[in-house]
Every structure is written in C-alpha cells, then in structure tokens.
C-alpha positions as CSV (number, residue, x, y, z in Angstrom):
1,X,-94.5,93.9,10.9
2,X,-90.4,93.2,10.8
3,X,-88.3,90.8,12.0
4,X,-88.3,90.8,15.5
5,X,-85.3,89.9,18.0
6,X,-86.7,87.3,20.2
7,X,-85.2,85.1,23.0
8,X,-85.2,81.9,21.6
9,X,-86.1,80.1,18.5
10,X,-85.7,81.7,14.7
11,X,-88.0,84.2,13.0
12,X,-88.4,83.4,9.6
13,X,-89.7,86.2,7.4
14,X,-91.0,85.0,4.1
15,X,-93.7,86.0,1.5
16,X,-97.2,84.3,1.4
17,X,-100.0,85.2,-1.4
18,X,-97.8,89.1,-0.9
19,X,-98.5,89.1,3.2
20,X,-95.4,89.4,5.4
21,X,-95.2,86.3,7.5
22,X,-93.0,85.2,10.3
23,X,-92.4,82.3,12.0
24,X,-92.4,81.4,15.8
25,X,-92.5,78.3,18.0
26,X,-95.2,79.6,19.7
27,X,-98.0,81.6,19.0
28,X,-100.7,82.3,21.9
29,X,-103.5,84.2,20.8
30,X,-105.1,85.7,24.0
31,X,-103.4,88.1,26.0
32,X,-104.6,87.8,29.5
33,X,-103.6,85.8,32.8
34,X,-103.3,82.6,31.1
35,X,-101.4,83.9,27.7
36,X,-99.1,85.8,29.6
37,X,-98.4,83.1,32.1
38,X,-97.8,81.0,29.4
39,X,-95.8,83.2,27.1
40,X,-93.4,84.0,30.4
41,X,-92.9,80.0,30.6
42,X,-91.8,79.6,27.1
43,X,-90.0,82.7,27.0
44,X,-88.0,81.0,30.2
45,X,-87.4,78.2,28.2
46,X,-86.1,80.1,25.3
47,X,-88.9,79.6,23.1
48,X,-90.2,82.3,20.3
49,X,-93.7,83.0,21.3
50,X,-96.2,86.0,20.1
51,X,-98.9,86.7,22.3
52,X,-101.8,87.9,19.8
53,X,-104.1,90.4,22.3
54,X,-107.3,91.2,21.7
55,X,-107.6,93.5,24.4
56,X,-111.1,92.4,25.7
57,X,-110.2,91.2,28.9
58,X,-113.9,89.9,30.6
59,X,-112.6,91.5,34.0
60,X,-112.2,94.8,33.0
61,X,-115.4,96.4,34.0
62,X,-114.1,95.0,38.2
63,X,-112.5,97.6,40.6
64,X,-109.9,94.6,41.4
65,X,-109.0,91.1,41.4
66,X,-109.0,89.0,44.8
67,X,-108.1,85.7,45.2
68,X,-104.4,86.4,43.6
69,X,-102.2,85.8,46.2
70,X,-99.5,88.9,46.8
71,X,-101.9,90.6,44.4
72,X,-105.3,90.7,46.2
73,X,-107.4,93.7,44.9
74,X,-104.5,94.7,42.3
75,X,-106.3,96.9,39.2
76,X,-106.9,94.2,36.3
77,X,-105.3,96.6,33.8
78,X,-102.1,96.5,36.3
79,X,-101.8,93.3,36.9
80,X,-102.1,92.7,33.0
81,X,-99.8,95.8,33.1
82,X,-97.0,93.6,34.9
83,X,-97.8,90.4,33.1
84,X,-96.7,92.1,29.6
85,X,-93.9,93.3,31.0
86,X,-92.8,90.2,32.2
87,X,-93.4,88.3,29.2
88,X,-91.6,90.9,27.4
89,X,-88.3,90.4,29.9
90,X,-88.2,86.6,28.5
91,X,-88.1,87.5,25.1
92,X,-92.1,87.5,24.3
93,X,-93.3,89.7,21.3
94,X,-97.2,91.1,21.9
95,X,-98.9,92.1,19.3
96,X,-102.6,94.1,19.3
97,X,-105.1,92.1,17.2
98,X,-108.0,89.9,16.7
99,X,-107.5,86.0,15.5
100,X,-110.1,85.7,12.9
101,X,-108.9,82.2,11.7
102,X,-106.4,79.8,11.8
103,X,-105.5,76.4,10.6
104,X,-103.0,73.3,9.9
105,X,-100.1,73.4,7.4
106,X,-98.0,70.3,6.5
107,X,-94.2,71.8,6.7
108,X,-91.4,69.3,5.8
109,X,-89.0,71.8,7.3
110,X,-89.8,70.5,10.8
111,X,-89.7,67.2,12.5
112,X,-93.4,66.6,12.9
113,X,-94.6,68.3,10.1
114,X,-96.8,70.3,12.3
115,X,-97.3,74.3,11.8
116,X,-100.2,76.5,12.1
117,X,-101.2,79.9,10.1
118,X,-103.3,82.3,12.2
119,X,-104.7,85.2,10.2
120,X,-105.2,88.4,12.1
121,X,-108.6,90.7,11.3
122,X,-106.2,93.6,9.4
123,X,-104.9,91.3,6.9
124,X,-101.6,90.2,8.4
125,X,-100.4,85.7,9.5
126,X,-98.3,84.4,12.0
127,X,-97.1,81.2,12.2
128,X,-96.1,78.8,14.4
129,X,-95.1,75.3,15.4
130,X,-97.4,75.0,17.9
131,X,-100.3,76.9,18.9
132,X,-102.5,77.9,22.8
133,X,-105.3,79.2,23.0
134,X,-106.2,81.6,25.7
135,X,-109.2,83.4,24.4
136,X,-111.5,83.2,27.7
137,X,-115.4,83.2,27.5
138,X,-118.1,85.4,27.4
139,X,-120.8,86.2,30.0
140,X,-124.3,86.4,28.5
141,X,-126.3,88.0,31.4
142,X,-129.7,88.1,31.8
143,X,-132.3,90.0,29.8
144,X,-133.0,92.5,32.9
145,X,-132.6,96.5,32.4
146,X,-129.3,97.7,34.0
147,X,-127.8,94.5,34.2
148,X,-125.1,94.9,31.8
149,X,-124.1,98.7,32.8
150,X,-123.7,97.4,36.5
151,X,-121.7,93.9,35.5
152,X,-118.8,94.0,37.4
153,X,-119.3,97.1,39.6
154,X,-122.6,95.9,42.0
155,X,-123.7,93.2,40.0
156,X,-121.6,90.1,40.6
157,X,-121.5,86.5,40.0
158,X,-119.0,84.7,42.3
159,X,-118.7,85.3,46.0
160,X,-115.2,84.3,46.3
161,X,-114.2,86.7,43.9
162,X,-116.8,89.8,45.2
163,X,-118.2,88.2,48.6
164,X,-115.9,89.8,50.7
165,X,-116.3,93.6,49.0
166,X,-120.2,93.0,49.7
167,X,-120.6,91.6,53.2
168,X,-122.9,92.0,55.6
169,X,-125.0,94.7,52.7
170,X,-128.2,93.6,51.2
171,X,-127.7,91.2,48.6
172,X,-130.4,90.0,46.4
173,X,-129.8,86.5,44.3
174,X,-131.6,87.0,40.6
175,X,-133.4,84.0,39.5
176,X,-131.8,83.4,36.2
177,X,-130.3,80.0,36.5
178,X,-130.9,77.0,38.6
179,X,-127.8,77.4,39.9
180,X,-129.8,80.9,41.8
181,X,-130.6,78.5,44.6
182,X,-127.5,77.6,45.6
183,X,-125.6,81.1,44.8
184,X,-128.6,82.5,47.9
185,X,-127.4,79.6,50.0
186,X,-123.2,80.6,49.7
187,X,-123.5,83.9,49.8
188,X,-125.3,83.5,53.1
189,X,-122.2,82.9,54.4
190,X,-121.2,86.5,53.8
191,X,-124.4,88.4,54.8
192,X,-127.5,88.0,56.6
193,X,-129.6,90.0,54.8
194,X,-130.0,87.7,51.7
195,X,-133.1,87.9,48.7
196,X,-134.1,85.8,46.9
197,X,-136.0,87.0,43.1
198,X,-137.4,83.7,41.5
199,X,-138.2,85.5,38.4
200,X,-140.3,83.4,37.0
201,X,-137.4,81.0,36.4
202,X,-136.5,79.4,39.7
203,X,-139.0,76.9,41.2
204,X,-137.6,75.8,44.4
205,X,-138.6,72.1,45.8
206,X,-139.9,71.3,49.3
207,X,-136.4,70.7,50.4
208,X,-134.8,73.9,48.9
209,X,-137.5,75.9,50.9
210,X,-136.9,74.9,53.8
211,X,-132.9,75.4,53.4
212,X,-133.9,78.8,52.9
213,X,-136.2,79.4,55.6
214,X,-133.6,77.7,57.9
215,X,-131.4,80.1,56.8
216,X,-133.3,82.9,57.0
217,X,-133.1,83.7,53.2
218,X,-135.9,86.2,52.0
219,X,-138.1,85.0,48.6
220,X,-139.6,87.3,46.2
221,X,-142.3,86.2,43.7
222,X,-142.7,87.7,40.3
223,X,-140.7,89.0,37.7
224,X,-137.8,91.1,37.6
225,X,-138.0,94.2,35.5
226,X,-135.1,96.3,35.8
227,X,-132.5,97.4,38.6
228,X,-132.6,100.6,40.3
229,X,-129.5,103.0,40.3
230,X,-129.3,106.8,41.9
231,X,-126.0,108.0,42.0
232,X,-124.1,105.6,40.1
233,X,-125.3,102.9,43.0
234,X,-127.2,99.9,42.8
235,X,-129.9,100.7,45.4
236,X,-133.1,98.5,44.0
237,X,-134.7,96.0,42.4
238,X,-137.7,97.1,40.4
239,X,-140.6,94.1,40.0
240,X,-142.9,94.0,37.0
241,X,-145.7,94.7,39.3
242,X,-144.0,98.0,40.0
243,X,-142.7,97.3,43.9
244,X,-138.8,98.1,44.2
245,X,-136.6,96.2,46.8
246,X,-133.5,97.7,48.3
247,X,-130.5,95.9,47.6
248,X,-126.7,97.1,47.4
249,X,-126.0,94.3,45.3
250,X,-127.4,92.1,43.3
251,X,-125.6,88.3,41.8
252,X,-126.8,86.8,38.9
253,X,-125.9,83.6,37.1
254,X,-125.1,84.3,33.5
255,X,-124.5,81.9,30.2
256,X,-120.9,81.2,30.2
257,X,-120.0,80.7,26.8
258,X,-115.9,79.4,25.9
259,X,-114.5,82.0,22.9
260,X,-113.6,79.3,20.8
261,X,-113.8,80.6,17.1
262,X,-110.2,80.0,17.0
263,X,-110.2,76.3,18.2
264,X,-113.6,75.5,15.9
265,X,-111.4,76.3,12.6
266,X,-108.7,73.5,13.7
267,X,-111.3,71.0,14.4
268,X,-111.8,71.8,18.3
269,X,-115.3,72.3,19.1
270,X,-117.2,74.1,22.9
271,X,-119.4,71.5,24.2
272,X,-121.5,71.9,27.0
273,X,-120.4,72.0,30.6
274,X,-120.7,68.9,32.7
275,X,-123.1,71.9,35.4
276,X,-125.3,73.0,32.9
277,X,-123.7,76.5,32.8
278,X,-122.6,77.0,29.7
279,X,-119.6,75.3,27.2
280,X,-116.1,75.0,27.4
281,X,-113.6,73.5,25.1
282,X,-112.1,69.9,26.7
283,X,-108.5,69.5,26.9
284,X,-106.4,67.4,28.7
285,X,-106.1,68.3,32.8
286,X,-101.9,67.4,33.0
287,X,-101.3,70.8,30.8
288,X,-104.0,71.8,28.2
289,X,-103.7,69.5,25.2
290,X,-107.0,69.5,23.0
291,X,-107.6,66.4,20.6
292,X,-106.0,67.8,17.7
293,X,-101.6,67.6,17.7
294,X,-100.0,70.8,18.0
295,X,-102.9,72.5,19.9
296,X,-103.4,73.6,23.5
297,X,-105.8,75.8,25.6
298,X,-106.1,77.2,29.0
299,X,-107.8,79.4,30.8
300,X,-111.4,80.3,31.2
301,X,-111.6,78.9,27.8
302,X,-111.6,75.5,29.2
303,X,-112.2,76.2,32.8
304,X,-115.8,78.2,33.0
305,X,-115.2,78.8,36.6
306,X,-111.5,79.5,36.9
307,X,-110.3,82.1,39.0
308,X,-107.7,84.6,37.7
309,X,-105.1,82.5,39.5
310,X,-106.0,79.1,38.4
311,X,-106.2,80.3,35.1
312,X,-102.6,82.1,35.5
313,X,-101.3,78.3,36.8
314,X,-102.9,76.6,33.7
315,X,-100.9,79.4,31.4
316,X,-98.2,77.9,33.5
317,X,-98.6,74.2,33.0
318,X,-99.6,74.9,29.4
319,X,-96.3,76.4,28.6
320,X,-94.3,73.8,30.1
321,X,-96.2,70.9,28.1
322,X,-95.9,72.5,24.5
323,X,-92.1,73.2,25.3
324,X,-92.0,69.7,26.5
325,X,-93.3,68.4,23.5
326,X,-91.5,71.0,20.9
327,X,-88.4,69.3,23.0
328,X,-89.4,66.0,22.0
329,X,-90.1,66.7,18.7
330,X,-86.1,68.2,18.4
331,X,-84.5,65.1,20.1
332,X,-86.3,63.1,17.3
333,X,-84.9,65.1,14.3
334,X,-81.4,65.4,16.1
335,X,-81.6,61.5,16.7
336,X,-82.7,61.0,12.9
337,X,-79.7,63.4,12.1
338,X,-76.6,61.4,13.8
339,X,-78.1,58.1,13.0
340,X,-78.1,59.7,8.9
341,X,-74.6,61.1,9.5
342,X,-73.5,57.5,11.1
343,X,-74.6,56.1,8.0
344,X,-72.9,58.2,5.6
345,X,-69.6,57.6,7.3
C-alpha cells in the first residue's frame, strides 16, 4: 500500500517496526451504510478518510432493502455498489480488510495529541486522527434446523423491513425470545393468517392470551424441530412430536450482538440493551461520540434495531461531528500559532 492521492488532509507514509504506514484524518473501519455515509461526509468536508471493509455486510443473504427512500427494494450489493462510488467521488480511499486491533498513540505532531493505530489481519496499520466505528452486529438465531440457510430469504425478523414482501401468506412467529409475543401481535397487521410456536420458551400470561385470541392469532404447543423446505421454499414447520405446519414464512427473534472487537481494544465496551435483546456499544445520540476522545460509532453497532436508513443518517451525523471536532482541534493550534508568532515579534 502507496501513497494515495486523497481529497483532503496529508498522507504521511513512514516506517513502523518495517510496516508501511500512512496517515489519515479519518479512518472508518466498516464499510457498509453507515461507513460509507460517513466517509461521503468527510470526504465533502475535505477530510482524508479510509474506509477499512470487511465485506460481511449482515444484509447480504436479503433479496432487497425497503424502507430506503428512492431506493426501496434496491439489491444490498448495489446500493453498497453506489455508496463506494460515492465515497470514492469525495476523495475516500477503501481498502478490503479485517480490523483485528487498534489502539491510542500520544503524537506531539498534532494539536490534541490524539492518533490511533489500527492493525489490519494481513499484517499492514493505518493511522488516523480520529477514528468511527461502523462494524454492525451479528444475528445469533436460534438453535432450530434450517434456520440459518433460510435467514434472510423466508425467515425474517422485522416486519417493517419484510412485512410488506410476506402479506396476507401464512406466517408463523418462532418462540425464541419474549419479544415472540409481540412480533405475532405486529405482524397481524400484515396477515391474517398468523401462528404462533411457543417452543417451549414463550409462556404467554392471561392478558397476552386473550390479545391473541382477540386477534385471531393461532398457538402451537411444543417444540420446534426443524423447518420444512421443498423447492428452495419455506413451506413448514416440523414439531418434535413429528406434526408439520404450513407456513410461507416464518420470523424469529435472534440475539443481537454489537461487533465491537475494535471498540473493546480502545476501552469501549457492548453492554446490554436497555429491551433485553442483545448489546450495543453507548455513544452519544447528537453524532456518535463513545466515552473515550477521538472515538465515534454508528450504525447497527450502537443502534440494534436501525434500519439501513437510520443507520445511513447516523454515518451522516457521525461524520459531521468528528470533522467538527478535528475543526476545533485546528482553530486551537492555529490560535496557539499567531499568539507564538505575536510574541516573537
């Protein structure tokens, strides 16, 4: 890896322990809807950013993404397609590669002294003045035979994302997670042929039960073995006791767990979500700042239940804090600068 013309901001190319590194104001290791948002911010600003992609995006396995306005049911490869391109337009450098590590360097070169090393899994370190991380999360889904060859295809988790592909079909709700209860209740709103599996996991309580009767919501006892597929369909769900139940489609609840490696090594840890659903890495809400200077996140990362937009607009707002704050950080060494140069005359 060279020296790289960028839009904004100086590479510096320099030597460390015989590895080529170079510097840039920001690096954004994550290369999806909030990186590339992000990245296409800074790169508006003039800013020197590297967007370190993994190329794991969690949507891939979907036929499209809805709920992106102009963009409803675009590809997920396309519209990640567009957003490199974009990013590239503004000056952005991407680079394919895994962030095993990073952490904090003192640099009296810079106003703050802040600067960050991130070492890639081949061997190669960026730096970079200030640092986002847009790694996402990952779904752990339920210990149930087909589950994970059908995620994203007829086995969903959010109606607002999939409702509207499955209406009015036969959905069945998996008990995996409390949250199964209300999932069978919303997406009512889409069909009115609604199951309910309780798996052995999902206890409902006089009140739930009658929600569901009211709304005629169908509830299967026993547990859930395996899901039935003939022709590359969903078309069942297979009970331990051997009895199969059509379905088209079946929604499940999975663990949501933040990809926070990254953030643990600089002193940011995942805690667990306020709803029980998983964890997520706290920042603050007004643009992404996490507890330790120099470091920001957005995305799924943070947000568990972020759509592909919202987690586009907190790339957005992410971007425009850190340049705010790089901008601040520059007014204080130019205003240290003149006041030196005043004395010296």
């Amino acid at each position: 890896m060279g020296p790289l013309d960028t839009c904004g901001g100086i590479v510096i190319v320099e030597k460390l322990n015989n590895r080529v590194v170079e510097e840039y104001d920001v690096v954004v290791v994550g290369g999806g809807a909030a990186g590339l948002s992000a990245a296409v911010t800074l790169g508006r600003a003039l800013r020197s950013v590297l967007v370190i992609d993994a190329g794991e995006p969690r949507n891939a396995p979907a036929a499209g993404v809805h709920g992106f306005l102009s963009r409803d049911g675009i590809n997920p490869k396309e519209l990640l397609e567009l957003g490199r391109a974009e990013a590239l337009q503004y000056g952005a450098t991407i680079m394919a590669g895994v962030a095993v590590g990073a952490r904090s360097t003192a640099d009296p070169t810079n106003g703050s002294g802040l600067t960050f090393e991130v070492d890639l899994a081949d061997g190669q370190t960026v730096r970079a003045r200030r640092l986002l991380v847009t790694t996402g999360l990952v779904d752990v889904l339920p210990d149930v035979e087909g589950i994970r060859e059908r995620w994203g295809l007829d086995v969903l988790h959010c109606p607002y994302c999939h409702g509207w592909q499955v209406r009015n079909k036969a959905i069945g709700i998996l008990g995996s997670v409390p949250m199964a209860l209300h999932q069978a209740l919303l997406f009512r709103q889409w069909s009115p042929n609604i199951t309910l599996f309780l798996n052995d996991v999902v206890e409902p309580t006089e009140e739930q039960w009658e929600q569901l009767a009211a709304r005629s919501i169908t509830v299967v006892d026993g547990k859930v073995q395996a899901l039935e597929v003939n022709d590359d369909a969903l078309t069942g769900v297979v009970l331990a006791a051997g009895t199969v139940i059509p379905v088209d489609a079946v929604v499940t609840g999975p663990r949501l767990e933040a990809r926070s490696d990254v953030l643990e090594a600089l002193g940011v840890p995942a805690v667990e979500h306020p709803m029980g659903v998983g964890t997520h890495v706290e920042v603050n809400p007004m643009g992404g700042a996490t507890s330790v200077p120099g470091v920001w996140a957005a995305g799924n990362v943070t947000d568990l239940t972020g759509q592909v937009m919202a987690s586009a607009a907190a790339g957005v707002m992410a971007g425009a804090s850190i340049n705010a704050d790089l901008m601040m950080e520059e007014t204080k060494v130019a205003v240290e600068e003149a006041r030196q140069a005043a004395l010296a005359h």
